[in-house]
C-alpha positions as MATLAB code, in Angstrom:
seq = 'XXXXXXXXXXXXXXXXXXXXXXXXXXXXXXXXXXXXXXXXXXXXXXXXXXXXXXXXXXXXXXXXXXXXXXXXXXXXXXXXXXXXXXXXXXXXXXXXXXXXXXXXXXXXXXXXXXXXXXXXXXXXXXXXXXXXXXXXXXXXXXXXXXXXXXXXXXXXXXXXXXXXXXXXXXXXXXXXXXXXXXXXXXXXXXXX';
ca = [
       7.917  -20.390   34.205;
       9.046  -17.969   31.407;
      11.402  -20.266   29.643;
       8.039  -22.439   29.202;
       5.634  -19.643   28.126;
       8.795  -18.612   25.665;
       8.800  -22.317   24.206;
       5.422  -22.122   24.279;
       5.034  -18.889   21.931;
       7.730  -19.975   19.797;
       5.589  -22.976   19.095;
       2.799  -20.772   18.264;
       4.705  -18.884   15.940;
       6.303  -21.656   14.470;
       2.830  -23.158   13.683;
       1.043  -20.144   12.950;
       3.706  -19.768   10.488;
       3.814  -22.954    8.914;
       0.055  -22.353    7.470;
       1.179  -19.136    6.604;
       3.714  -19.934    4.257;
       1.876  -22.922    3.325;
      -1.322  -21.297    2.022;
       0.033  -18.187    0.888;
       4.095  -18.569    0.099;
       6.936  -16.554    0.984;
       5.836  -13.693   -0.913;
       2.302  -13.721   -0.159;
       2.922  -14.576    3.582;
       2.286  -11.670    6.578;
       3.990  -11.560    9.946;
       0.635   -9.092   10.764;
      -1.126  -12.670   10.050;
       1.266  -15.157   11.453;
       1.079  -13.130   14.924;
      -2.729  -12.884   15.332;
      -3.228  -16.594   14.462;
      -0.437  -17.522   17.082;
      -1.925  -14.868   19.428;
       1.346  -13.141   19.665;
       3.286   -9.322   19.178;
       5.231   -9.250   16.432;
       7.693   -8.171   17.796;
       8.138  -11.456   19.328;
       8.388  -12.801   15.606;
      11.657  -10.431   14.932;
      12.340  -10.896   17.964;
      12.754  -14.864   18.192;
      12.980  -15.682   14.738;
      14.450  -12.996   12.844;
      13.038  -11.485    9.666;
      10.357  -12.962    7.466;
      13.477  -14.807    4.981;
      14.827  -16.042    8.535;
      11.401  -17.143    9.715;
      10.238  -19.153    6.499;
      13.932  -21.039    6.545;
      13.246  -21.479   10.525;
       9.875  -23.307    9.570;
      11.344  -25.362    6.213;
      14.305  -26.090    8.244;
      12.537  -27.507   11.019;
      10.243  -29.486    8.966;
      12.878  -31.295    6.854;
      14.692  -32.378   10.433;
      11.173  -33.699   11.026;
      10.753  -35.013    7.885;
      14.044  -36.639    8.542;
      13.228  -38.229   11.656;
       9.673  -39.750    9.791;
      10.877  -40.714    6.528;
      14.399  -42.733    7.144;
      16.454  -42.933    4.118;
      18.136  -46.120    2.349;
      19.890  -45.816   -0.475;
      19.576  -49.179   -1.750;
      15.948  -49.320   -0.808;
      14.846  -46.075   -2.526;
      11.405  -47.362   -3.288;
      10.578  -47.760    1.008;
      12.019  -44.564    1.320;
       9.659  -42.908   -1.653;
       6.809  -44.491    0.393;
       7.444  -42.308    3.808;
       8.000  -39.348    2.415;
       4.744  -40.009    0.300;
       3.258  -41.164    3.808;
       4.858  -38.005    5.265;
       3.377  -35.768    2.795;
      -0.140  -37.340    3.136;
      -0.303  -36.729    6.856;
       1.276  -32.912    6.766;
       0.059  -31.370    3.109;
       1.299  -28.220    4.111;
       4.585  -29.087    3.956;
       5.065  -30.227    0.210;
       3.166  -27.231   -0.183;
       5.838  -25.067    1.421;
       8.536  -26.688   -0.817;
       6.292  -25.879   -3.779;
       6.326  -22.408   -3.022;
       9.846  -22.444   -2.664;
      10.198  -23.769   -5.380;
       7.576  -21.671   -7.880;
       8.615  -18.254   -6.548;
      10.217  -16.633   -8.581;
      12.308  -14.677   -5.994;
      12.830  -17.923   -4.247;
      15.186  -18.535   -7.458;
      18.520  -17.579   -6.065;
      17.463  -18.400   -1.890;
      19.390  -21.894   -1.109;
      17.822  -23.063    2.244;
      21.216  -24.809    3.699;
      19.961  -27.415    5.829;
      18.524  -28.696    2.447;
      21.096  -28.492    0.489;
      23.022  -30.656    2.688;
      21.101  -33.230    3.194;
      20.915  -33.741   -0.585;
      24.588  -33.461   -0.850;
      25.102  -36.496    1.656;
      22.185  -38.628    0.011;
      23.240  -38.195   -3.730;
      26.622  -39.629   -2.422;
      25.096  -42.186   -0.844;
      22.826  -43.033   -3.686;
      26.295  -42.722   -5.955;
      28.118  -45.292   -3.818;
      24.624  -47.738   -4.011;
      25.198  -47.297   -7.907;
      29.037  -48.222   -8.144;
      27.810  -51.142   -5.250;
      25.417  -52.713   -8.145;
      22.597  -52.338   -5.661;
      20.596  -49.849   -7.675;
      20.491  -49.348  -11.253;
      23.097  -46.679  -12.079;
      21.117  -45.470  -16.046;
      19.882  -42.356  -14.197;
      22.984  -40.083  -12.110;
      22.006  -40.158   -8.909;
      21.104  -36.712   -7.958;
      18.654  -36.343  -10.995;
      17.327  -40.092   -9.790;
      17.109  -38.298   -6.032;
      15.454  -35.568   -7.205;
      13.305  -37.780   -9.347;
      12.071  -39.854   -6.224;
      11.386  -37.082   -3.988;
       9.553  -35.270   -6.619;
       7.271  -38.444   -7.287;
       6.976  -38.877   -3.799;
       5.558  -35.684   -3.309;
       3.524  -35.155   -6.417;
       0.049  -36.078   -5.607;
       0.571  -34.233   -1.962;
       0.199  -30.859   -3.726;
      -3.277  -32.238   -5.900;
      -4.660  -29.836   -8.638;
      -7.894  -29.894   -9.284;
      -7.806  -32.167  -12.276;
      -6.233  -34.781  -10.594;
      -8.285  -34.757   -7.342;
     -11.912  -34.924   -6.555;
     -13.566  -32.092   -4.651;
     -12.318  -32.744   -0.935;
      -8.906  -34.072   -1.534;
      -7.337  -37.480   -1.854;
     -10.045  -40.176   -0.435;
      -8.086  -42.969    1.669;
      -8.327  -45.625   -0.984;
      -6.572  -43.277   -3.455;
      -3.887  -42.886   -1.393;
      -3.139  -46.333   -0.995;
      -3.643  -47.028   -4.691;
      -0.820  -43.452   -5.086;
       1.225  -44.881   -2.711;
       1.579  -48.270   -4.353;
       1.898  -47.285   -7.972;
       4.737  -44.783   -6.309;
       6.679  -47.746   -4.288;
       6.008  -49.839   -8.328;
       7.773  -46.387  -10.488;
      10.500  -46.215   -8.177;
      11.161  -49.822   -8.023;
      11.496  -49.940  -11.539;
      13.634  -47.189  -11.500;
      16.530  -48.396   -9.545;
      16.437  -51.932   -9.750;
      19.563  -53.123  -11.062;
      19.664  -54.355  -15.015;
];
């Protein structure tokens, strides 16, 4: 029975966190908050998670394997791929959210979350060996043409206010998003 209720408040935390981080950043994020929205001590946060630093990578780490498991990549169908991140990020705003604070905040410059940086290690070779294949266009190196995709997949998942009406992204926005995103990328990497 503890082992559950231990799951169980990780969970909490985990979540609690996520929206955290999400609405306010690293910087702006509190433990005192995280703990009373997942109805837990903070101590528990320390104690099960580490630090604040160690809690935020715990939370983007976790997302990307989800992310992972959601969105599965191709390297010689980029624009497919593009499309379930884009579906990804539609479904769960608050996570392009939490890579947009990681990537805005300033202190955030020299943090390198691992788990990322591997995973965009093993896809820009994969992309790389697409290129030399002739399967995808090869004008653009591939890890600015990876970074390229993933950024326009996630662009209209973090709206501002000039490019959204009040209330978000309607449904028939996102599909009309979604299909000028699968068109952009297409062009991008089809072969010459």
């Amino acid at each position: 029975m503890k082992r559950r209720d231990a799951d169980d408040t990780r969970r909490r935390i985990f979540e609690a966190a996520t929206a955290e981080f999400g609405a306010h950043g690293i910087a702006g994020a509190r433990i005192d908050r995280i703990a009373a929205a997942a109805g837990a001590n903070k101590q528990l946060i320390y104690a099960y998670f580490g630090n604040k630093r160690e809690l935020f990578d715990t939370v983007v780490s976790g997302h990307l394997a989800r992310l992972l498991d959601e969105a599965p990549f191709d390297p010689t169908d980029l624009p497919a791929h593009a499309a379930s991140i884009f579906d990804h990020y539609i479904r769960h705003p608050e996570l392009a959210r939490l890579g947009a604070w990681h990537a805005l905040d300033p202190a955030e410059a020299g943090h390198r979350i691992a788990a990322l940086e591997s995973v965009i290690k093993a896809r820009t070779a994969a992309v790389k060996h697409a290129q030399r294949a002739g399967k995808i266009s090869d004008t653009i190196p591939a890890a600015d043409l990876l970074a390229m995709v993933a950024n326009l997949a996630s662009m209209w998942a973090v709206p501002t206010q000039e490019w959204s009406p009040p209330g978000g992204i309607t449904p028939a926005q996102a599909r009309r998003h979604r299909a000028a995103l699968l068109e952009a990328v297409r062009r991008l990497v089809e072969p010459a």
